[in-house]
C-alpha positions in Angstrom: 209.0 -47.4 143.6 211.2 -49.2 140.9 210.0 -51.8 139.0 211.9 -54.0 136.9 211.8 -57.4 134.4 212.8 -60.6 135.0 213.2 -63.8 133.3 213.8 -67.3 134.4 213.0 -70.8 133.7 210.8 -71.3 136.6 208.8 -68.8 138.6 211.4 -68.9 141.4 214.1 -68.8 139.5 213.0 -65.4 137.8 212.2 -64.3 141.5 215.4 -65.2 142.4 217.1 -63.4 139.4 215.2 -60.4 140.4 215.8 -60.1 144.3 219.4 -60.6 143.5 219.4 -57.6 140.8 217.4 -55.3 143.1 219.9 -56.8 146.1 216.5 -57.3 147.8 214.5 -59.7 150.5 211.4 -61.5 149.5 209.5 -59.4 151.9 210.3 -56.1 150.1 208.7 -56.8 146.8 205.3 -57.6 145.1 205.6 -59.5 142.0 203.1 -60.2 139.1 203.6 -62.8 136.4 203.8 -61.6 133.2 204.7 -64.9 131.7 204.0 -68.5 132.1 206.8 -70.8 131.7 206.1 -73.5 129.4 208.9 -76.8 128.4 207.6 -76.8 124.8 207.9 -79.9 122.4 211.3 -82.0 122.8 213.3 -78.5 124.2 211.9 -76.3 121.4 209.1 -73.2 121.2 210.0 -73.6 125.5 209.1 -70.0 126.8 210.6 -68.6 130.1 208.4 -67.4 133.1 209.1 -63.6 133.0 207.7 -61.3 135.9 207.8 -57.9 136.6 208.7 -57.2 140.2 208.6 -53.6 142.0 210.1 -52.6 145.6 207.8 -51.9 147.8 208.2 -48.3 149.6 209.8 -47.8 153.2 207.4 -46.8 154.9 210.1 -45.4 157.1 211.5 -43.4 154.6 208.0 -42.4 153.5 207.2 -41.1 157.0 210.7 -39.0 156.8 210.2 -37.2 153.5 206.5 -36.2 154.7 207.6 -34.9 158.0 210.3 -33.2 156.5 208.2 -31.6 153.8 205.5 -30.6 156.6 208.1 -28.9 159.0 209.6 -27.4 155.8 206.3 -25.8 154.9 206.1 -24.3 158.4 209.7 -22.5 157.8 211.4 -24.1 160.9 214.7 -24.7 160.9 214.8 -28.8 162.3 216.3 -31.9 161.2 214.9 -35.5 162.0 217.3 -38.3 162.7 215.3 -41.6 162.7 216.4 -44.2 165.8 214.7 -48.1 164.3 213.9 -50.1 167.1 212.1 -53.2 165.7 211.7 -53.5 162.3 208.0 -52.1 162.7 208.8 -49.0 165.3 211.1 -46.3 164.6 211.6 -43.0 166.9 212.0 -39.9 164.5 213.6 -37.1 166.8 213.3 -33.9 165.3 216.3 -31.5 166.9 217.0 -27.9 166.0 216.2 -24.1 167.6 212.8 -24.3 166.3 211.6 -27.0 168.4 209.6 -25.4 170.7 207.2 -24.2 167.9 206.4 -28.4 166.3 206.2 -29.0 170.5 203.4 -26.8 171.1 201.2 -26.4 174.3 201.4 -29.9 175.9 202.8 -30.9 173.1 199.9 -30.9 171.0 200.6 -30.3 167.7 203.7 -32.6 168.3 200.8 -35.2 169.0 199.2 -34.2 165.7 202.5 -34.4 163.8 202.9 -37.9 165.0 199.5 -38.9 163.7 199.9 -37.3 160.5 203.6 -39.2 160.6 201.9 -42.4 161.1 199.4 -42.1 158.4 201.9 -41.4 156.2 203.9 -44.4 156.7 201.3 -46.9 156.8 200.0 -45.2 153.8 201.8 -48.2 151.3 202.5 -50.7 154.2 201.7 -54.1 154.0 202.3 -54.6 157.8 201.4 -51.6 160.2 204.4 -49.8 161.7 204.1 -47.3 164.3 206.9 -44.0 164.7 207.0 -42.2 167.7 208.0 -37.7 166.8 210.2 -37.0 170.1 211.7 -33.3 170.1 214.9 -33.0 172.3 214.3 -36.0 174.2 210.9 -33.7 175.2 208.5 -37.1 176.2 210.7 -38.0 178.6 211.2 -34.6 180.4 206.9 -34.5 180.3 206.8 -37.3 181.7 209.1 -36.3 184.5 206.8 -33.3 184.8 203.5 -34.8 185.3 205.1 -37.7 187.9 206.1 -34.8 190.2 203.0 -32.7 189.5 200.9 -36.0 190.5 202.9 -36.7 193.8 202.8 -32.9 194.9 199.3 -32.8 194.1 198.2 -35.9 195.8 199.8 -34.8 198.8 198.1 -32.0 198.7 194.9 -33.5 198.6 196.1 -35.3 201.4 197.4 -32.5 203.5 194.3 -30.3 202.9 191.7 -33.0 203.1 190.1 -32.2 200.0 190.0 -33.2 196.3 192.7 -31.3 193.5 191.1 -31.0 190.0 194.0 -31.1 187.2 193.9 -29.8 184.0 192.4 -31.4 180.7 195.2 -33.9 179.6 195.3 -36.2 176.5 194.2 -39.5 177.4 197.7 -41.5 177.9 199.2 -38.5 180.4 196.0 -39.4 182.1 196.5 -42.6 182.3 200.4 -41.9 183.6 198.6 -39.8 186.4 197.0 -42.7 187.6 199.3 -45.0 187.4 202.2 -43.2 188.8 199.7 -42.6 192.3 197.9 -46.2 192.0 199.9 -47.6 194.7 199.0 -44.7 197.2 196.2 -46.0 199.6 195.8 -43.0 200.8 194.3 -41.6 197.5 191.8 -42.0 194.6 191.8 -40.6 191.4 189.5 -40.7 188.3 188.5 -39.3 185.2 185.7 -36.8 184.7 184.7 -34.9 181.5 184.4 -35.1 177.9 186.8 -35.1 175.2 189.0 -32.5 174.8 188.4 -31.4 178.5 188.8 -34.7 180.2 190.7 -34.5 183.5 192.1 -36.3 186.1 190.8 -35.8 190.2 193.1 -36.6 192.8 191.1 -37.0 196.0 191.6 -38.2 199.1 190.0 -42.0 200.2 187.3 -41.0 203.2 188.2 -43.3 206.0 
């Protein structure tokens, strides 16, 4: 974080002198006055306000450097290109032929990366920002995956009259299992379990 000093006549005007030094926004820095201003007597012993003002971290570049020191501790060969949507989301896509390894079964430890990833950048952040980890465009091709595994299940329950019991999911691909079959009147589905073997039934509506 770099800090510098400031000087000015007023308070604003040494915030001003500042922002324009550090070729900053008012939202990126904390100040704290160091110095009063005061006129004096008839222009003399007048004293300038003086504050010391300091950056305040990225929490987007914070995120990066942590993510990048964790997958370099694991000895993967990956980069991560960050993709800002809003100024409080960012997608950090991490790309390279170790992948599969920071993926991991159902993407699980990519779902632990991304936690880890958030606590990180939130660490210092005034406002709370939230980065999703993608890996070779990987949440979109498991989402494809459990949409077709939740239509050829449910017409399977259909066809065979009886319920199909899926596997323990995390708790949003649950939720896309039932969403992606709410509109299908000729099925039900819930959620039955505990934590971390929570799972989704497909079964078919008795009549």
């Amino acid at each position: 974080m770099k800090t510098i000093s400031v000087s000015g006549k007023t308070i604003e005007e040494a915030l001003e002198n500042g922002l324009t030094q550090l070729d900053v926004n008012r939202e990126q820095v904390n100040y704290v006055e160091i110095q009063s201003p005061t006129k004096g007597f008839l222009g003399l012993f007048s004293k300038p306000a003086i504050l010391e003002i300091t950056v305040k971290p990225d929490p987007f570049k914070e995120a990066k450097t942590f993510l990048e020191d964790v997958l370099k501790s694991m000895n993967v060969t990956l980069t991560v290109t960050v993709e800002k949507h809003k100024s409080q989301e960012a997608t950090f896509d991490i790309q390279g032929k170790d992948v599969g390894v920071i993926i991991g079964k159902r993407g699980q430890t990519l779902e632990s990366l991304q936690y880890l990833t958030n606590l990180a950048a939130n660490r210092h952040s005034s406002k709370y920002v939230r980065i999703t980890l993608d890996a070779e465009n990987y949440r979109e091709r498991r989402q494809q995956t459990l949409e077709n595994l939740a239509l050829r299940l449910a017409h399977k329950a259909k066809k065979t009259k009886r319920k199909v019991v899926l596997e323990p999911m995390q708790a949003k691909e649950r939720k896309l299992i039932h969403q992606t079959l709410q509109k299908d009147r000729a099925i039900e589905t819930t959620s039955d379990g505990k934590e971390p073997h929570r799972h989704v039934i497909i079964a078919p509506k008795v009549r």
